[in-house]
N, C-alpha and C positions, 0 to 999 in steps of 0.2 A: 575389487578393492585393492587399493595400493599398500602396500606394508612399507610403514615407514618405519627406516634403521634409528635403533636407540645407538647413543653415542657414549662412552665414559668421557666426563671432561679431562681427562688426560690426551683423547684421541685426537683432539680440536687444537689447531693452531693457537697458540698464544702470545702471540705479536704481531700488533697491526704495524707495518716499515709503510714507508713512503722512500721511493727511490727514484733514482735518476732515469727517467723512460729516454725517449726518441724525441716524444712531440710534449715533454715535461714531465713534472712529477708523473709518477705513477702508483697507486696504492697496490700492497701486498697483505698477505695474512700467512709467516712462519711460523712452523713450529718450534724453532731452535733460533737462537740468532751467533750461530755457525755460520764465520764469516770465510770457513775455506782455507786452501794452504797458501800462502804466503797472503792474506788478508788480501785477494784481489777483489773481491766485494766490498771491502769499507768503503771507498769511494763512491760506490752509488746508492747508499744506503744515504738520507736527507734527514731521516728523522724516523724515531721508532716509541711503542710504547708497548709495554706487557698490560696484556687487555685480563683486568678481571674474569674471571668463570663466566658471569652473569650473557658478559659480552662478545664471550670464543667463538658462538656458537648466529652472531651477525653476519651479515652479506655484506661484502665489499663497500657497495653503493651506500650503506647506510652508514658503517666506520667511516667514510669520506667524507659524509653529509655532517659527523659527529667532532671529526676531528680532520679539520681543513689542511691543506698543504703547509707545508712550510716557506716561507716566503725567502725569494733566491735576490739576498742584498749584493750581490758580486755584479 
């Protein structure tokens, strides 16, 4: 039988980011939104939101399916 690891919701990322990929947007799940020394990550960051408890603890595919890209008017 598989033992599955309990988690504190402290331990779970709390920000779903959408960032700049290769082939488009691309979805993330941080735990900080530590943008780095001299902020060279803000520019590929698109759009971000601090995800409820409830939801820290979601798959990728399902944060994407909840909360779509952000749409690139440039």
């Amino acid at each position: 039988m598989a033992r599955r690891r309990t988690t504190d919701a402290d331990d779970l990322p709390r920000y779903f980011v959408w960032v700049r990929g290769l082939e488009g947007p691309e979805p993330q799940k941080w735990t900080a939104m530590d943008f780095g020394v001299g902020d060279w990550k803000r520019p590929l960051v698109l759009a971000y939101l601090e995800l409820p408890e409830a939801e820290r603890a979601l798959s990728l595919s399902i944060l994407a399916r909840r909360y779509p890209p952000p749409v690139d008017l440039s």
